[in-house]
C-alpha positions as CSV (number, residue, x, y, z in Angstrom):
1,X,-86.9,-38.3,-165.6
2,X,-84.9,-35.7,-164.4
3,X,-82.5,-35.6,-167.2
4,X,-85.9,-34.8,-169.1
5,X,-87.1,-32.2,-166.5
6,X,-83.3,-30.3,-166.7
7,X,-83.4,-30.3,-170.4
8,X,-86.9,-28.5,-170.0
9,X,-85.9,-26.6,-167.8
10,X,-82.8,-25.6,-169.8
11,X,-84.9,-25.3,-173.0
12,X,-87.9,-22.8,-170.9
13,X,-85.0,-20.3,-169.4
14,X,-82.5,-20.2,-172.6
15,X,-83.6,-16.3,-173.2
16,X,-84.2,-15.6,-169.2
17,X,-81.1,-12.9,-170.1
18,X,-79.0,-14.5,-167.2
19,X,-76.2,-14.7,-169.8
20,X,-76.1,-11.0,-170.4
21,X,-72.7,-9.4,-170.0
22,X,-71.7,-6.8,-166.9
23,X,-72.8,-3.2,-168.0
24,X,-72.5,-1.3,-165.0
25,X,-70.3,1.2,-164.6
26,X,-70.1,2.8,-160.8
27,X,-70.1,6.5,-160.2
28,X,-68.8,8.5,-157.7
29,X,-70.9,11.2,-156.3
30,X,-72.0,11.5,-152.9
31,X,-75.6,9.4,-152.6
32,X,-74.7,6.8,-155.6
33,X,-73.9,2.9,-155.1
34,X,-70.1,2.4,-155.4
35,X,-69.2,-1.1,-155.6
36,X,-67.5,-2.3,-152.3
37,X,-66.1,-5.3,-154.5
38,X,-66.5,-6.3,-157.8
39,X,-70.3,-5.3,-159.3
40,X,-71.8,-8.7,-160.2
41,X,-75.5,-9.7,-161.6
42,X,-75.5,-6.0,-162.4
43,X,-77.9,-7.4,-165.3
44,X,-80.7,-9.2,-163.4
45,X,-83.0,-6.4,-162.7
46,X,-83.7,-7.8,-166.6
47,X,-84.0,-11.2,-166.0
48,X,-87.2,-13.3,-166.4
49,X,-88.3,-14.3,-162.9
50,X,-89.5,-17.5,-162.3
51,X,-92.5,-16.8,-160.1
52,X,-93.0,-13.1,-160.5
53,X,-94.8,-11.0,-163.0
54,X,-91.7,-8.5,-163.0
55,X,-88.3,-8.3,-161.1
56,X,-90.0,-4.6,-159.3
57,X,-93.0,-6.2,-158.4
58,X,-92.0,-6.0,-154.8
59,X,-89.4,-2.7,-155.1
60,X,-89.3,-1.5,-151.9
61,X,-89.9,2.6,-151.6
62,X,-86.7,5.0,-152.2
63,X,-84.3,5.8,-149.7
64,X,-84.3,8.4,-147.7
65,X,-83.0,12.0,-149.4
66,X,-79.1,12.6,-148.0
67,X,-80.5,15.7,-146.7
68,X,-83.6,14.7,-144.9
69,X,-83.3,13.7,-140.7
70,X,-84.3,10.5,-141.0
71,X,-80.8,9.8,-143.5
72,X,-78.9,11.6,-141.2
73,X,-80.3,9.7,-138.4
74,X,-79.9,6.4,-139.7
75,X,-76.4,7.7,-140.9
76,X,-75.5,8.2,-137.5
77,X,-76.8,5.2,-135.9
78,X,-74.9,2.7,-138.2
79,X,-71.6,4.1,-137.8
80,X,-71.7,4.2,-134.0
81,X,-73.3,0.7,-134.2
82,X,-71.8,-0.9,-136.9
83,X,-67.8,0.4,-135.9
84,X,-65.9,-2.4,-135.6
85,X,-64.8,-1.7,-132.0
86,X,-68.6,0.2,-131.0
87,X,-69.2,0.5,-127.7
88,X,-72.9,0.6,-128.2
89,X,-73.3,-2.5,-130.1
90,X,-74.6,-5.8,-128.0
91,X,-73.0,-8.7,-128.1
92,X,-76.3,-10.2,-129.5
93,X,-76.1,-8.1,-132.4
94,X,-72.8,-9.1,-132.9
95,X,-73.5,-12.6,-133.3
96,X,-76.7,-11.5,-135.5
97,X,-75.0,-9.6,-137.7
98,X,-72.3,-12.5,-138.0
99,X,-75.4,-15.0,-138.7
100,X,-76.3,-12.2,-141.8
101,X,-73.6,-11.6,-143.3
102,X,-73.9,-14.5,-145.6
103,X,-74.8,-12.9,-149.4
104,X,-76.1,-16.1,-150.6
105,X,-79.3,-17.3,-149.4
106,X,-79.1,-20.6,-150.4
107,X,-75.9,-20.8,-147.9
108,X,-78.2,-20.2,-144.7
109,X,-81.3,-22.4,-146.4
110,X,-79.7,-25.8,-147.5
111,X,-79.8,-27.1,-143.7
112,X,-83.4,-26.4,-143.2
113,X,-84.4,-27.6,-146.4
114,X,-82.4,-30.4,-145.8
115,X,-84.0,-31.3,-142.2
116,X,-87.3,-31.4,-144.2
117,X,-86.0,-33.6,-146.9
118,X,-84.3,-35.8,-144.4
119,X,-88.1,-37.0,-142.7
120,X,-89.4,-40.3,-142.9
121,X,-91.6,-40.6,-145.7
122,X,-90.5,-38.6,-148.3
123,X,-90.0,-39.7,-151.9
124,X,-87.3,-38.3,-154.3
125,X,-89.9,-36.7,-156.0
126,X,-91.2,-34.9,-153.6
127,X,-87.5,-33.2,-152.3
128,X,-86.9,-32.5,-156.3
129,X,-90.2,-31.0,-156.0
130,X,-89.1,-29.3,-153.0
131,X,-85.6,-28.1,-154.0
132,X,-86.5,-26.7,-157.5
133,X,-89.5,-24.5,-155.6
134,X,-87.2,-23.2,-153.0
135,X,-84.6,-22.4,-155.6
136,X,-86.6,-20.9,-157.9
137,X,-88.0,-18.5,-154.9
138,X,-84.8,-18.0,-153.8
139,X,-83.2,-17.1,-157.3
140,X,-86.4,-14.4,-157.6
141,X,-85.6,-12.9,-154.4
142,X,-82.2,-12.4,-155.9
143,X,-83.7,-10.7,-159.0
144,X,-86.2,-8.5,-157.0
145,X,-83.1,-7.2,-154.8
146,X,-80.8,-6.6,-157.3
147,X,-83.7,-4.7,-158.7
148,X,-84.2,-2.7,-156.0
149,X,-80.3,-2.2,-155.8
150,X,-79.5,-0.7,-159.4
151,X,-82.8,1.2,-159.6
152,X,-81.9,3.7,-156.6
153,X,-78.5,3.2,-157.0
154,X,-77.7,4.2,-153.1
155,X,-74.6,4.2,-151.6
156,X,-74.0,1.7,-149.2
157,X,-73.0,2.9,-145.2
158,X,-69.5,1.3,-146.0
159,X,-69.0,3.7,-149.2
160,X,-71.0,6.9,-147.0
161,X,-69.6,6.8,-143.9
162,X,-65.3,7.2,-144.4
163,X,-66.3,9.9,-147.4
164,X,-68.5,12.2,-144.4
């Protein structure tokens, strides 16, 4: 059964455009996204989602304009907070920041779905049930952000804040 369900599966995604090469190319003007390592899944804002209608369906509004307050405000507060030896960050947001830093959802979500697999009860089916709907939310989540990342195009505080 579930050599038949993956060779569905396979079969439904085979255009899904996951398989599309890199395109990207960074620029470097003050404002634009410059990759911090090497630009990856620069091709999923294309992708068929799984769940969604679209990748933008939940594309949050733009960021703020580098000359408006609330940029230079922001701007300000990261790079006093998020120094590496800041005097005004918590030890709290340390460890929060250290719990976030993770890129890869599915890193931080395998123990928890796990601990619900793991109760008495449960039948494979249910936890392949279980899996395939948390992956498929998670791998849309992926798509809507690196929607949301390529369509603005913003800089990142670790690309803005040496070049100020």
């Amino acid at each position: 059964m579930g050599e038949k369900a993956a060779a569905a599966t396979l079969a439904l995604r085979f255009d899904d455009g996951a398989a599309v090469g890199e395109t990207y190319r960074p620029h470097t003007t003050a404002g634009v996204y410059v990759p911090t390592a090497i630009p990856i899944v620069s091709q999923w804002p294309q992708r068929k989602p799984w769940l969604m209608p679209s990748p933008s369906q939940f594309r949050p509004g733009p960021p703020p304009a580098l000359t408006s307050e609330l940029w230079a405000r922001d701007y300000n507060e990261i790079k006093a907070v998020g120094a590496k030896n800041s005097i005004r960050r918590t030890a709290e947001q340390t460890e929060i920041a250290r719990f976030w830093e993770t890129t890869l959802p599915s890193i931080y979500q395998t123990g928890s779905l796990r601990s619900v697999a793991e109760l008495p009860g449960r039948e494979v089916t249910q936890n392949a049930r279980l899996f395939a709907a948390v992956t498929q939310a998670i791998d849309d989540a992926m798509i809507a952000i690196f929607d949301a990342k390529y369509h603005y195009n913003f800089w990142r505080p670790i690309t803005a804040i040496p070049q100020r």
